[in-house]
N, C-alpha and C positions, 0 to 999 in steps of 0.2 A: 643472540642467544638461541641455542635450536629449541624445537618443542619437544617434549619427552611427554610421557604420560605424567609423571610427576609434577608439570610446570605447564600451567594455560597460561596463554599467552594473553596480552590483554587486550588485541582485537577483538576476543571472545565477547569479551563484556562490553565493549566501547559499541558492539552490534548489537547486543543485546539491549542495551540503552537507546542506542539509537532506534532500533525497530519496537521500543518498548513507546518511543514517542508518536512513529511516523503512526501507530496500531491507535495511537488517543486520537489524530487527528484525522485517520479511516474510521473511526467509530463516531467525531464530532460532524464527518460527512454527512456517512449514513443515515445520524438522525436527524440532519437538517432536510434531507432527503425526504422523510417521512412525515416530516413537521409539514412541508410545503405540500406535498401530495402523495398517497400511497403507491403508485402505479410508480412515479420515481424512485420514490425508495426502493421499490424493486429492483427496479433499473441502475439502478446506482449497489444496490448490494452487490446483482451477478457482474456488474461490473470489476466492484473493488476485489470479487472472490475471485474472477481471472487474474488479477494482477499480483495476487497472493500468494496462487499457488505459487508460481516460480520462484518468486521472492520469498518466502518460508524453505522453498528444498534450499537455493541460494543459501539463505542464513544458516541453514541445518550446515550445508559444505564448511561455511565461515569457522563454524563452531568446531565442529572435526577439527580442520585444519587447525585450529586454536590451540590443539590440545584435550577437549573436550568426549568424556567417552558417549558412544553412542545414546547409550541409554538418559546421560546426564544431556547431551543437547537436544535430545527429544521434548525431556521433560521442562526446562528451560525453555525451549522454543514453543511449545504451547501456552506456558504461565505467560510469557511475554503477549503472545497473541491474544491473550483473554482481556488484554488492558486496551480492545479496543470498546469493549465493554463501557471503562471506564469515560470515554469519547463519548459514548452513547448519551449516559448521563448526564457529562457534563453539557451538552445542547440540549435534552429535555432541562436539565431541571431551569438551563441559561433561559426557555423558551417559555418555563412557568414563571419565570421573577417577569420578564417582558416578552413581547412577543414583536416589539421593536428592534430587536439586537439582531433578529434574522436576518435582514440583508447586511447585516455586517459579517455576522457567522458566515453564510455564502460567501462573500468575497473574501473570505480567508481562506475558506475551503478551495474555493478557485485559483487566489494568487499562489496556494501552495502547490498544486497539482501544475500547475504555469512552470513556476520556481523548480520542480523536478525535473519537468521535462526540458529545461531552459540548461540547468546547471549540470544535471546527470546526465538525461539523455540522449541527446541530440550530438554533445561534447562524444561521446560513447559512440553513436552512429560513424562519426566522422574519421575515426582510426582506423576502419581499416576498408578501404576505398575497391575492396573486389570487385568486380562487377556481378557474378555470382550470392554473396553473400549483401551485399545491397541490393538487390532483386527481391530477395527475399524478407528484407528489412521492411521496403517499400508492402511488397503486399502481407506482409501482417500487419501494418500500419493500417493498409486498405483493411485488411481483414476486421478488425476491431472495429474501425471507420461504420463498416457493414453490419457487426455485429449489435453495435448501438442503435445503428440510426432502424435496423429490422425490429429490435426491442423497442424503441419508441415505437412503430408504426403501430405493432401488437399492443402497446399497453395504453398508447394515448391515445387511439380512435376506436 
């Protein structure tokens, strides 16, 4: 069925869902983040905010292409992102009932970021074998690699 402005399609919403989930478990991160030390938390915020930005213009595109008018996927696309909010609380309040459930929280936090880059990205990497455009793969790979490991040195000694 084509898209009109009369009719969104419903990848619109199935992303909107979706990054309404991936945003609870970017905010159940960050506050595990913060629970274990603040200096990570830091580290873990600017972290998860690079990987955001693209991923929100990304979803913005999704939404367009969905049918979606500007205005209406803007404002969707920010109520979604506010539910990582939601993430936030739910590891504070998990960390007030016990403060045992945190290395379980972490290895959720970790097997899911595995789980992305295992099932999304890497699968992603692999299509299109330029030599050009995998040069480029590789050192923004490296590039991130450098951007963490320079924010650890700044925040942890």
């Amino acid at each position: 069925m084509p898209i009109t402005k009369d009719h969104v399609h419903s990848l619109g919403y199935m992303n909107l869902i979706g990054d309404f989930l991936h945003n609870i478990i970017d905010g159940i991160v960050i506050g595990i983040s913060y629970l274990l030390n603040i200096k990570l938390g830091i580290v873990t915020t600017i972290a998860i905010m690079f990987h955001e930005i693209p991923q929100e213009i990304g979803d913005f595109g999704v939404l367009l292409h969905s049918g979606f008018s500007k205005k209406k996927a803007l404002i969707l696309n920010f109520i979604v992102a506010l539910s990582s909010f939601i993430g936030l609380l739910i590891s504070f309040f998990l960390f007030s009932i016990t403060d045992k459930i945190l290395p379980y929280l972490i290895l959720f936090a970790a097997g899911n970021f595995i789980y992305i880059a295992n099932s999304d990205l890497i699968p992603e990497l692999h299509k299109d074998v330029e030599l050009k455009k995998s040069t480029f793969q590789v050192l923004y790979f490296l590039l991130g690699v450098l951007l963490l490991f320079s924010l650890n040195l700044i925040h942890f000694h």
